[in-house]
N, C-alpha and C positions, 0 to 999 in steps of 0.2 A: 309412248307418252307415260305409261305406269314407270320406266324407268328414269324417264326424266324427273317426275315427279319424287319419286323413292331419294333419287339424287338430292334434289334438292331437299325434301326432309331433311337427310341425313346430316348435308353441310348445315341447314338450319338450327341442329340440336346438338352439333360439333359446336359453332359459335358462341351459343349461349352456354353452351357450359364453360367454355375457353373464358366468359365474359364472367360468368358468376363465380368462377378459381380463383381469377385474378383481384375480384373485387373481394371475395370473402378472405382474400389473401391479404388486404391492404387493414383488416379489423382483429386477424386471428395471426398466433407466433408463426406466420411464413411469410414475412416482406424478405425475406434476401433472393424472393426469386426478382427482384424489383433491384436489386442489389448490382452495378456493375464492376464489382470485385468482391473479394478475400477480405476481412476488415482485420487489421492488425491484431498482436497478441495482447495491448492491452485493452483492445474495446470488441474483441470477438463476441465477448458475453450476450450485450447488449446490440448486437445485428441487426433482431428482430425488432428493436426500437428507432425507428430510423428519423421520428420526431424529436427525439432526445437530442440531435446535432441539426439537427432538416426543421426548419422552421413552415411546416405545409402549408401555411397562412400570407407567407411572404411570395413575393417577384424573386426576391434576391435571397437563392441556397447558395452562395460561393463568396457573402462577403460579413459585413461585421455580424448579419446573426451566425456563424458559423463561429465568430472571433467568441460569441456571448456564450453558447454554447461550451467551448473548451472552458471557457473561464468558470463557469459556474462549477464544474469541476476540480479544475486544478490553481485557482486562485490561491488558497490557501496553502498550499504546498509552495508553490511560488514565492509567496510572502515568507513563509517560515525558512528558506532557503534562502532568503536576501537573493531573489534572483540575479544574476550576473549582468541579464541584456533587457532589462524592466525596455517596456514599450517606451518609455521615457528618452532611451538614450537615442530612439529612431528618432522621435518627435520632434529633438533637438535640429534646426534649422542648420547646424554647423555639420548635418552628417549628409543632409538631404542628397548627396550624391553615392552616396553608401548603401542608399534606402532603394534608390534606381539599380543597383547589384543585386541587393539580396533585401526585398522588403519583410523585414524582421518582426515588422508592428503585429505582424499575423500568425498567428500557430499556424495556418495551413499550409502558409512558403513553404516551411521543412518537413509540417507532418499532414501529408494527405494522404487519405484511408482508401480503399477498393485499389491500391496499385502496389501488392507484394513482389510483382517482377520488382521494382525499383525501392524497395523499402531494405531499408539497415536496421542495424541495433538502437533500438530507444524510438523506432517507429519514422525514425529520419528519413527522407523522400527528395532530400537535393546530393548531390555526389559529396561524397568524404572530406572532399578538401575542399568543403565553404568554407574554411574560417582564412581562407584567400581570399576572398572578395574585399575585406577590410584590413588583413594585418601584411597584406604582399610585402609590408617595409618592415616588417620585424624585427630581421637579424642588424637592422642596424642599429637600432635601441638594443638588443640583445645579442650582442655577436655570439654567445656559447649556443642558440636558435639557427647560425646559420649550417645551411646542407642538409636539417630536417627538413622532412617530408610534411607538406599538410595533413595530409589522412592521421598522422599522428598523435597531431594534437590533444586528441580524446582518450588517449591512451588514460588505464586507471594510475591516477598520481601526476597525471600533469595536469590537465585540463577540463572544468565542464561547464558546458554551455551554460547552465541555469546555474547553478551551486557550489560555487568553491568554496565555501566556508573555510572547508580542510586543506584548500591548496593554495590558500593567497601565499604570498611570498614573506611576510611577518608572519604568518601562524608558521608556515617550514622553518623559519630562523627561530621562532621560539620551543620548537620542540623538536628541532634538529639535533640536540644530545640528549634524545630521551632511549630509556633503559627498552628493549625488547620485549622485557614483560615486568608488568608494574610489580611494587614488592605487594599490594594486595589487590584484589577486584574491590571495582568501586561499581557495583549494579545497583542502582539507587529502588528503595524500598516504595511499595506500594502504599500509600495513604491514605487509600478511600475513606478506610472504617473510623481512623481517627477524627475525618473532616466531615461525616455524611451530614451533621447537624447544618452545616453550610451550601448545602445541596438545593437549590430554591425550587425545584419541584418536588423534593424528596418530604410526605405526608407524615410530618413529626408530631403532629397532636394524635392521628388516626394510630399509627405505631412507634410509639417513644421508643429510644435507643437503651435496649434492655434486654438482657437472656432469654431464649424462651425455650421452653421444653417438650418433648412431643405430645406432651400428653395437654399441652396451650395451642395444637390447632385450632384456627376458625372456621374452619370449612363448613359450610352449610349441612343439615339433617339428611338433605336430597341427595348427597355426594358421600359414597361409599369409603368408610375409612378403611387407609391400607395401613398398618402398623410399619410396615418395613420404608414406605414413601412418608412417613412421619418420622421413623428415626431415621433416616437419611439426611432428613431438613432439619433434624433436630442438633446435627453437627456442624452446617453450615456455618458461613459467615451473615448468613442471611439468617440464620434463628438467634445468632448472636446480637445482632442488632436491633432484633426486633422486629422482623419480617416476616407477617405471618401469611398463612395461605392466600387469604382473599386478599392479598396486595399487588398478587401478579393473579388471579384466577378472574378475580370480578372486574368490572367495567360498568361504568355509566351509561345507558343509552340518552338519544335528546329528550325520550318522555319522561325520564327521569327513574326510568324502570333499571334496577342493576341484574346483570348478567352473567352469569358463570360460563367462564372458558376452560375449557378442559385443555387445550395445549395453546398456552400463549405464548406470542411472537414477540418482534421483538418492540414492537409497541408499549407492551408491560415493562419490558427489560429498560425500553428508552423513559420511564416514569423515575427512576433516578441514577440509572447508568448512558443519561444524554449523550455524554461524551464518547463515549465507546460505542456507542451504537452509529453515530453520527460517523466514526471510522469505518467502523464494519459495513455501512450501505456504501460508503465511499470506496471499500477495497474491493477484490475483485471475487468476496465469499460473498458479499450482497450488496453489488452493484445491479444485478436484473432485480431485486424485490425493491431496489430504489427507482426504477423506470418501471413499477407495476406490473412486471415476466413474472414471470412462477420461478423458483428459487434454484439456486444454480445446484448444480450436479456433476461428481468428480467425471461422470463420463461426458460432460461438456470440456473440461480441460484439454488444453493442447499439451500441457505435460502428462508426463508418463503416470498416472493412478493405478490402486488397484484396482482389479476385478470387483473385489469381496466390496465396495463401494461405489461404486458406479451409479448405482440409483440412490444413493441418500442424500436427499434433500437438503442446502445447506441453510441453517441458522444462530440465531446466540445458541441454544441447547443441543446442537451439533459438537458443539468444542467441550460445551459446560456440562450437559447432561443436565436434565431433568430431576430437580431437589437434591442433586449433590453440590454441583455447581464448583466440584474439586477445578481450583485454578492449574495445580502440579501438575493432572492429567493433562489438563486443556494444551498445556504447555509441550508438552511431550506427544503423549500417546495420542492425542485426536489429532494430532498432524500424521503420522506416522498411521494412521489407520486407512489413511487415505493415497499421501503421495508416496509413491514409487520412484520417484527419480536418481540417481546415483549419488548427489549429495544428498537427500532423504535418508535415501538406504544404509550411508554410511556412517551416518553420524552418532549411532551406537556403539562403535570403535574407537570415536575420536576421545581428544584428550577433553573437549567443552562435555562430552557424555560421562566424561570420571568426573568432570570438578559437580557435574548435575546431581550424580548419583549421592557422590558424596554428602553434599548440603542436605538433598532429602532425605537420608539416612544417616544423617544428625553427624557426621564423621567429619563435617568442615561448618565453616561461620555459615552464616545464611547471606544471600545475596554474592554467595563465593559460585552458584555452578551458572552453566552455561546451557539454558534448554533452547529448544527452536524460539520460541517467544522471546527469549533475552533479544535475538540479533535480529529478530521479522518482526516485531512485535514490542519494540524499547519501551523503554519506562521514561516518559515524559512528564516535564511540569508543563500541569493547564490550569488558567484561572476559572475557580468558581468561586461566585461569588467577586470579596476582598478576598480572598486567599488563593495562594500557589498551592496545590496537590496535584501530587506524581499518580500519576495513571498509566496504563498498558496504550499505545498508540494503536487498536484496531485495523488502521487505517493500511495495510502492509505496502502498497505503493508509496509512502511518503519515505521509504529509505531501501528500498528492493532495487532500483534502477535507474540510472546508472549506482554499481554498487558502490563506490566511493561518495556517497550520501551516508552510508553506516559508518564512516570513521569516527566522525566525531560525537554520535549519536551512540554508537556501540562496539565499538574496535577500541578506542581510546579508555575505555573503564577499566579493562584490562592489560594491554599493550601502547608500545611506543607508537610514534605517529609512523618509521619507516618503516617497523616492520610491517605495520598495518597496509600501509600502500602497498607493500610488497606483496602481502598475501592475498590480497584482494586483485593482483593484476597476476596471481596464479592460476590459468583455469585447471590445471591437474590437481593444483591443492583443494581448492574448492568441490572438486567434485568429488575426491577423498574425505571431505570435510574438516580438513585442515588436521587432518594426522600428517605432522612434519612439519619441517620450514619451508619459508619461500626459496623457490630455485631464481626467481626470478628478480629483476633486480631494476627499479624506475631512478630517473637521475634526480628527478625533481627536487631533491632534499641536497644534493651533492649543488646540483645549480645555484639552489639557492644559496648553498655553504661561499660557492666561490665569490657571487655576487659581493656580500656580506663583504668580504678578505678586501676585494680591490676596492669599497666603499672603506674601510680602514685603513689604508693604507695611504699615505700620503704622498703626492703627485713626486717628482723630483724637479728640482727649479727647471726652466730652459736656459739654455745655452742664450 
């Protein structure tokens, strides 16, 4: 009896602790043991969020709030790419038999997450050659199409599913005689400082747009001054403006009591750098601090990092540093501090590392070199306010992948449109960091050449 009993204790206190793992599992960062896969490399971050795409509150985890879920994400991206297959062209009743092939209306057809045996590049999850379901008749609109293979289609320079901005068949005709490399760089110039008066959260009565000097901190009696974190701020673009310590230090509470932060996030940063911050929780250095995780870290990456960073915490003062806020660095060295990967690594040989050096060592025009930031990181126009100003796009999935999204965004400022296809559907070049030419060689521009000829060319009578 004493072992019967012992027995059962034991399974007793087996159970409940099985029961209270699981549950204390479902409130604290370990839902992936709840998890039935792998989740792809661009939502691996965010795993432990499984409400972020999972609607807990609903019946239905496999239909539009899944659809609501992607969208709230990558909506914007979509739109700024003029998506190619907008849900629109499903919706249209003239396809409705297309829709019974391949229902398109839904991000999850092509991208379902927990099934890496069956996943592709861009997190794709139907076989290679969908884009047969709808174009089987191709080669007959297109005969130079006929005896390709479908899997090809996505090749970099012919085809992409959401975004061909760069590959419609009039953008290849009109920059089908373009030069290999332009006669200058066209990296278009950062704006902020000129337009910050336009900034509709930025506190222009509290600090007017004005020089200030370190010995014009406002820091509080209670708050130790450091000489060396005063004249650091005191060079900024932020002392230039007029941005003084308590602008990112203090904060409101609801009682109306204000409060001194000793390292603030990016909550301060987002009081008149909205826009960048609004990238930055969107990309994949603060996508967990945007579903509420603790902040990501290089030894969470699936690429290659180093060691010497593995435990650093990512935020804005990650890239910016704290009261320096040096953009150059941010540009360069705080990527390089972290990833390891063979295009990382190499890019200090390449030729975009001479035209970098150069500019910041005053030996070429400015907006002539090429740092990480120039090509992960483009300089976009965004509207605040009435006005257009060019900002850093934070945001680095909006032109990372597929990479023939960087042509027109950051390949073309510099070079032709073919060479650019060409380099970009080089994986040796790219992992060298484009020391060299392309070896490789996309038709896409030759196509379009030929098109164009037999469109000029006039029929000959019939017989």
């Amino acid at each position: 009896m004493k072992n019967i009993s012992k027995s059962w204790f034991l399974s007793l206190v087996l159970t409940i602790s099985i029961i209270v793992y699981f549950s204390f599992s479902l409130v604290v960062e370990e839902q992936e043991v709840f998890a039935p896969g792998d989740m792809t490399h661009g939502h691996h971050q965010i795993e432990m969020s499984c409400a972020t795409c999972h609607d807990a509150s609903s019946n239905n985890k496999t239909g539009p709030v899944l659809q609501n879920a992607c969208m709230t994400c990558h909506a914007a991206e979509l739109k700024v790419s003029d998506d190619s297959h907008p849900k629109s062209k499903f919706t249209d009743p003239r396809n409705a038999s297309r829709v019974k092939e391949l229902d398109a209306r839904l991000c999850i057809t092509c991208h379902t997450e927990h099934k890496l045996e069956i996943t592709n590049p861009m997190g794709v999850t139907v076989p290679e050659d969908f884009c047969f379901k709808c174009h089987e008749e191709i080669a007959d609109d297109r005969p130079s199409h006929k005896g390709m293979e479908f899997v090809t289609c996505g090749t970099s320079g012919c085809h992409n599913y959401h975004d061909n901005r760069a590959l419609y068949e009039d953008f290849l005709e009109k920059h089908m005689d373009d030069k290999e490399h332009q006669s200058t760089a066209n990296v278009k110039s950062i704006s902020i400082a000129e337009d910050i008066s336009t900034l509709e959260r930025y506190p222009i009565k509290q600090y007017p747009f004005k020089t200030l000097a370190a010995t014009d901190v406002d820091a509080p009696i209670t708050v130790e001054y450091d000489s060396k974190v005063a004249e650091d701020w005191s060079i900024t673009s932020h002392a230039k403006a007029g941005v003084n310590c308590t602008a990112c230090h203090e904060t409101k509470l609801e009682s109306g009591e204000v409060k001194w932060i000793n390292k603030p996030g990016q909550e301060s940063c987002n009081t008149c750098h909205t826009s960048e911050v609004k990238g930055f929780l969107s990309g994949k250095h603060g996508m967990r601090l945007k579903e509420g995780l603790s902040p990501m870290t290089p030894a969470m990456a699936l690429l290659p990092m180093k060691k010497s960073s593995h435990s650093n915490e990512l935020s804005c003062v990650s890239c910016h540093s704290s009261h320096k806020f040096d953009v150059k660095h941010a540009a360069v060295e705080s990527c390089l501090n972290c990833h390891n990967d063979n295009h990382s690594s190499a890019y200090k040989k390449s030729p975009h590392f001479v035209a970098w050096h150069n500019e910041v060592n005053g030996l070429a025009k400015a907006n002539t070199g090429v740092s990480c930031a120039t090509c992960h990181m483009p300089r976009t126009e965004t509207e605040i306010g009435d006005k257009l100003v060019v900002l850093s796009e934070h945001n680095q999935n909006m032109n990372l992948r597929p990479n023939d999204k960087m042509l027109r965004s950051v390949c073309m400022d510099c070079h032709g449109l073919g060479f650019s296809i060409d380099a970009l559907a080089d994986k040796e070049l790219i992992e060298n960091n484009f020391k060299g030419l392309p070896t490789v060689h996309v038709e896409s521009i030759g196509l379009a050449r030929n098109r164009l000829l037999k469109k000029k060319t006039p029929k000959e009578d019939s017989p």
